[in-house]
C-alpha positions in Angstrom: 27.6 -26.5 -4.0 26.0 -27.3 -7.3 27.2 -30.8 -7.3 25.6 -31.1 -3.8 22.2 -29.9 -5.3 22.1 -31.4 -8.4 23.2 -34.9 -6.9 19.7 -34.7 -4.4 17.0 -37.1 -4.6 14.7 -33.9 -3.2 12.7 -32.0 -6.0 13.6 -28.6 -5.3 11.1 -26.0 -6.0 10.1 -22.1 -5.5 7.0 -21.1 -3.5 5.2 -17.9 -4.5 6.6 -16.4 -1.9 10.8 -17.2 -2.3 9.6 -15.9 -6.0 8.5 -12.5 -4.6 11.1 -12.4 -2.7 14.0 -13.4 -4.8 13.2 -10.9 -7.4 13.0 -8.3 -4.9 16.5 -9.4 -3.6 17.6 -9.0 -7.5 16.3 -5.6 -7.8 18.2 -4.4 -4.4 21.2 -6.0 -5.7 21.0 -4.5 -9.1 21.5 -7.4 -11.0 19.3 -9.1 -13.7 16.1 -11.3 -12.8 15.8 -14.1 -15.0 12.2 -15.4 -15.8 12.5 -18.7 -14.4 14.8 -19.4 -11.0 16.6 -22.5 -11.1 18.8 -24.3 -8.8 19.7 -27.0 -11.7 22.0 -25.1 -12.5 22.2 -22.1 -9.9 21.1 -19.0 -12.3 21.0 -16.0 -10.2 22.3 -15.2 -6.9 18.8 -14.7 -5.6 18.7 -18.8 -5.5 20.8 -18.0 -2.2 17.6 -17.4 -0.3 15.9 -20.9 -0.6 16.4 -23.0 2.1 17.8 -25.9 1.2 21.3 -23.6 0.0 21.1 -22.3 3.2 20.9 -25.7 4.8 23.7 -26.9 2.6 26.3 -23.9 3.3 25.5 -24.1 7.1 26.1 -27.7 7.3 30.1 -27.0 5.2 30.8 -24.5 7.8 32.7 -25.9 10.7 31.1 -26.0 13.7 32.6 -23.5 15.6 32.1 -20.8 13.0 28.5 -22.0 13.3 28.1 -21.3 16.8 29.9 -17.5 16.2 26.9 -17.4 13.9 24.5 -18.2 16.5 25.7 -16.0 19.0 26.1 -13.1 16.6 22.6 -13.5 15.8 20.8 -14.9 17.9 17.1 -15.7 17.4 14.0 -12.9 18.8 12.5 -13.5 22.5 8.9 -14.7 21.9 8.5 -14.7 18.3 5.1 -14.0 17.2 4.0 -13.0 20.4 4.9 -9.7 20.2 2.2 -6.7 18.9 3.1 -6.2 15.6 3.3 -2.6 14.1 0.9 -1.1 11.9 0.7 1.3 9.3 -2.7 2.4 7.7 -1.8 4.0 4.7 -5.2 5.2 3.7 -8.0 6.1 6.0 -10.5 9.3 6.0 -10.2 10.9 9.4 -13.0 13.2 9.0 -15.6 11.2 7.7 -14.2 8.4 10.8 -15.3 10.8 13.1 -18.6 11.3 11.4 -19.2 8.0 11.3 -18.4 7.4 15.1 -20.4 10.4 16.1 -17.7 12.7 16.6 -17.6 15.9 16.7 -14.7 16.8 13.7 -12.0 18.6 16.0 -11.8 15.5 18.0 -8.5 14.3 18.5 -7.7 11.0 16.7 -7.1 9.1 19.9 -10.7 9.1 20.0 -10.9 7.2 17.4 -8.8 4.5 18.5 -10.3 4.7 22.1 -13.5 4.0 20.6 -12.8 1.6 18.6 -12.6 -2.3 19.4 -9.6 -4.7 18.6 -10.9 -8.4 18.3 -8.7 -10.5 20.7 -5.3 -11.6 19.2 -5.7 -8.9 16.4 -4.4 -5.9 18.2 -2.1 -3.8 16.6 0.5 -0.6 17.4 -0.5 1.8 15.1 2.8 3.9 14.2 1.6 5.6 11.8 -1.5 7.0 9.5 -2.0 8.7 6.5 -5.2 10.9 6.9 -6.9 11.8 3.3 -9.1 14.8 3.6 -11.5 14.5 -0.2 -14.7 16.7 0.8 -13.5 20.3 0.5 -16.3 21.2 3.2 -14.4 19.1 5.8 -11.0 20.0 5.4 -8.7 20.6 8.1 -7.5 24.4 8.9 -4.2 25.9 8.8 -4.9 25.6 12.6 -6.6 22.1 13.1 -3.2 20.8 11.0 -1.1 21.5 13.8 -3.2 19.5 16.2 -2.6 16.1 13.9 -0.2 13.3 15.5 3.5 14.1 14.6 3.2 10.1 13.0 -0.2 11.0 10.6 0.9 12.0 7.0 -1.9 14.4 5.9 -3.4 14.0 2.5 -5.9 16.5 1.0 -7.4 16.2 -2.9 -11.1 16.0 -3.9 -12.7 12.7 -4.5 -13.9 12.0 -8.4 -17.4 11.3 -7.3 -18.0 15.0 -5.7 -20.1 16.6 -8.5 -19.7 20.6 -8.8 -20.7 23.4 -10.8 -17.9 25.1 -13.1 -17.9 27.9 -10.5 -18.0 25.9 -7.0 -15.2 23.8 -9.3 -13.1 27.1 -9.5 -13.2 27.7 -5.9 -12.6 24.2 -4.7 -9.3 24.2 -6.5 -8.7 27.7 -5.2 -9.4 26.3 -1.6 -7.1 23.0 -2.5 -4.2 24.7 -3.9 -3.7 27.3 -0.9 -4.0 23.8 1.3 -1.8 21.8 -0.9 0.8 24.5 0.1 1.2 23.9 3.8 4.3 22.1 4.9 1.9 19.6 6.6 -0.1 18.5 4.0 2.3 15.9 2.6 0.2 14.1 -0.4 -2.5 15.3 -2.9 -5.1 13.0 -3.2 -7.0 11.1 -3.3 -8.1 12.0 -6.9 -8.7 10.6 -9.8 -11.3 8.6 -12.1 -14.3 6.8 -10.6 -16.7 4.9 -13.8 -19.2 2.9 -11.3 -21.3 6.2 -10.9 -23.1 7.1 -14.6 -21.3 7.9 -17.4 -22.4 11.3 -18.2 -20.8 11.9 -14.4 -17.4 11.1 -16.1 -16.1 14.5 -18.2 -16.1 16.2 -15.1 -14.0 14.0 -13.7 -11.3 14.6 -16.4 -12.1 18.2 -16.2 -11.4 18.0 -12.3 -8.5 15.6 -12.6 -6.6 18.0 -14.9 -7.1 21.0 -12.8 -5.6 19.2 -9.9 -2.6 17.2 -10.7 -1.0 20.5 -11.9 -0.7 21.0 -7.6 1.4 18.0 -7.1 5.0 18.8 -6.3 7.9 17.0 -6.1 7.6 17.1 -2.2 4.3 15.1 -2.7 3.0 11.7 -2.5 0.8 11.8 -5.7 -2.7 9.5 -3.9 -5.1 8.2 -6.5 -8.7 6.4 -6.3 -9.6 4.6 -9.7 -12.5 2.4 -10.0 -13.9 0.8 -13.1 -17.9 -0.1 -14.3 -19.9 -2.1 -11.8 -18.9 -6.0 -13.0 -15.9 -5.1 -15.3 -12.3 -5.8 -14.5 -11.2 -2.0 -14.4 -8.3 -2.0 -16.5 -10.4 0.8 -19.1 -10.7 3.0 -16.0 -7.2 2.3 -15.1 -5.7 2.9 -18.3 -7.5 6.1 -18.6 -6.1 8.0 -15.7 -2.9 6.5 -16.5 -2.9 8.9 -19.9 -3.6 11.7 -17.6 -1.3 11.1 -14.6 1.8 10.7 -17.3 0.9 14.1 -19.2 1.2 15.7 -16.0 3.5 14.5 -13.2 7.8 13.3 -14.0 8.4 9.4 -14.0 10.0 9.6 -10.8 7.3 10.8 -8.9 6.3 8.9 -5.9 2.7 7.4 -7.0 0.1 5.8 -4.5 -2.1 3.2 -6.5 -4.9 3.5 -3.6 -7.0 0.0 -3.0 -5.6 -1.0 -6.2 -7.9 -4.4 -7.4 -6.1 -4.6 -11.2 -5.1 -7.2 -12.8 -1.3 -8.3 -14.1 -1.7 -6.3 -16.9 -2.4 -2.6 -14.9 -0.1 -3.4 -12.9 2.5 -3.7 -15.9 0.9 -0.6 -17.7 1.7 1.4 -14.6 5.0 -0.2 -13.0 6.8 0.7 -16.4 5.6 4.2 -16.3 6.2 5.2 -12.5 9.3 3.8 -10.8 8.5 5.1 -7.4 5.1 3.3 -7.6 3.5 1.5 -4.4 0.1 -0.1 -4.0 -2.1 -0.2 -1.2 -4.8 -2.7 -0.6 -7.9 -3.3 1.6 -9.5 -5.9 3.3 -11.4 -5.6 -0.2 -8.3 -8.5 -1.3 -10.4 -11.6 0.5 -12.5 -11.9 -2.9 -10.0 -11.2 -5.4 -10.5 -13.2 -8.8 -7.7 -15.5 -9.7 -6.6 -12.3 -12.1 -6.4 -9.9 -9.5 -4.5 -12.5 -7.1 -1.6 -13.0 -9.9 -1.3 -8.9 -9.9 -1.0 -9.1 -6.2 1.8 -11.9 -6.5 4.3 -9.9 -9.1 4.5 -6.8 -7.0 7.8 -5.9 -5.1 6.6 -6.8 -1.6 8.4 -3.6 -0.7 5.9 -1.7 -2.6 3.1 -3.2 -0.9 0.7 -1.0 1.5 -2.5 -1.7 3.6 -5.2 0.2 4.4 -8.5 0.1 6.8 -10.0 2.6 4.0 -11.9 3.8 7.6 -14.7 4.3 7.9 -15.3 2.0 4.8 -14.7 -1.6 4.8 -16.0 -2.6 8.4 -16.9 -5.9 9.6 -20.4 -7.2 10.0 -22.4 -5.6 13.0 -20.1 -2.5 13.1 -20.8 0.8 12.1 -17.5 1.8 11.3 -13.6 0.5 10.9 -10.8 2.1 11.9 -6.7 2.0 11.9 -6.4 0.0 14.7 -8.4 -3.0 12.8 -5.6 -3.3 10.2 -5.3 -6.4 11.2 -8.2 -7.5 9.4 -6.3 -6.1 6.1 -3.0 -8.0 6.5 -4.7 -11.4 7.1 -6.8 -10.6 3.8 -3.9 -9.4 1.5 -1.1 -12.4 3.3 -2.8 -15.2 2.4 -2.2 -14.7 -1.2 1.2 -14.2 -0.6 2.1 -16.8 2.2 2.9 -14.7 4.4 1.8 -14.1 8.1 -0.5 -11.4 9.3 1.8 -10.1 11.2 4.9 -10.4 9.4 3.2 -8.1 6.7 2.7 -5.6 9.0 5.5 -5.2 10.0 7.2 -5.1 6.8 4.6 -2.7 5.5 5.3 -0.1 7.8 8.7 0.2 6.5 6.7 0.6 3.2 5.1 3.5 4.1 8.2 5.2 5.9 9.8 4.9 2.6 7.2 6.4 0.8 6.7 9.2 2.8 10.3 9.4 3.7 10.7 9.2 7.1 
């Protein structure tokens, strides 16, 4: 096989993509990831996966054994025809409803019903993650059991709600009796949030470490972090990383929500959470070349998307909603070659995972 590759006229290359892909392949095989994959010489069986191998092994095989191939595995009806699934992985049901007019015990077909897919950008959406932030909005022991079977249910306090040390004290009273339902699957989203003033901040930090103390090993542990209007973040991102690590193990499972670092956050964090996943927005259209390179190097199967609903909605509509994840995947895939649809798909494995379903 190496003498067939090395005696090719063909310049044989890695896309971004095979890249992403062939170090995830390492890390499910367990086996090292060099820095640079070669095919002259072969240097890691994650080379496998690039096509021209794959053209060359199919073409020793004899034919016969070719055809058992085939019929073993035969290729999908319709490819790319079908509705591909969705999973939005961050979006605020309450303030959705709000938004739309709603009254808040409406149910959250509503929202879909009422909200319009753009022709060829429909979606199945098999699954939500609700995050409840405004303490005066958040769902009842009783409204909880009204929630879609497929909707994780997030609750925390967002770091831009400002409080008084005594309405502080009861919010956390009020979160941590919620936190303890069986339904409520992830705290969050919380965390640090520097484009609002700076003398806003220490109660941030005084918020953030009254919280995280809740999150149990049960938990998805959801964070917001946003830096100072025109810088890149990474001071903001740093800084709740020194919090999160005094507080919750290395193996909790940690969502980075509408992460927009650069390589170097991503690093910081991926070495000190191994059950870290990221979720993006449509937000990932205008990434800077930085922020595109972070995007790149992440395991693809730690990759999540979100409508952020209401937030993010396209011009001349008042609101967005899961069902317009769409919009998300063909943001985030075309930095990472991918197709809309194939993302989706493979994100709502993501999410399974991280909820463990």
């Amino acid at each position: 096989m190496q003498h067939l590759l090395t005696t090719s006229s063909e310049k044989l290359s890695f896309s971004d993509c095979q890249i992403v892909g062939m170090r995830a392949f390492c890390g499910y095989l367990s086996v090292p990831c060099p820095d640079n994959f070669t095919l002259e010489p072969v240097n890691s069986v994650a080379v496998l996966l690039h096509w021209k191998v794959l053209l060359l092994i199919a073409a020793r095989i004899p034919a016969t054994e070719r055809e058992y191939w085939r019929t073993l595995f035969p290729a999908p009806e319709e490819v790319g025809t079908r509705t591909p699934r969705a999973f939005d992985a961050h979006f605020h049901l309450d303030r959705t409803l709000k938004a739309m007019g709603l009254r808040l015990d409406s149910t959250f077909q509503s929202v879909l019903d009422g909200t319009r897919m753009d022709k060829g950008k429909e979606v199945i959406v098999a699954g939500t993650c609700a995050s409840f932030c405004d303490p005066e909005t958040y769902p009842t022991t009783d409204s909880l059991k009204t929630l879609p079977a497929d909707m994780e249910v997030a609750v925390g306090v967002h770091p831009k709600k400002r409080y008084s040390s005594s309405e502080l004290d009861r919010v956390i009273r009020k979160l941590k009796d919620l936190v303890r339902q069986r339904r409520v699957t992830a705290v969050g989203e919380v965390g640090v949030d520097h484009s609002v003033p700076p003398e806003q901040w220490p109660q941030q930090l005084v918020m953030l470490e009254k919280i995280l103390p809740l999150v149990e090993p049960r938990h998805v542990l959801v964070l917001h972090c946003r830096g100072m209007s025109g810088d890149s973040g990474a001071e903001a991102y740093l800084l709740l990383l020194h919090y999160v690590k005094k507080a919750v193990p290395e193996d909790q499972r940690i969502y980075l929500h509408c992460f927009n670092g650069d390589s170097y956050v991503r690093e910081q964090w991926s070495s000190a959470f191994r059950n870290l996943y990221f979720g993006f927005t449509s937000m990932a259209a205008g990434f800077t070349p930085p922020q595109v390179r972070a995007l790149k190097w992440i395991n693809p199967e730690r990759v999540l998307l979100e409508t952020d609903a209401p937030y993010f909605n396209r011009s001349g509509r008042k609101w967005s909603a899961p069902n317009q994840l769409y919009w998300t995947a063909e943001a985030v895939a075309k930095h990472l070659s991918y197709t809309a649809e194939s993302l989706l798909n493979a994100t709502v494995t993501n999410a399974q995972r991280l909820f463990r379903h």
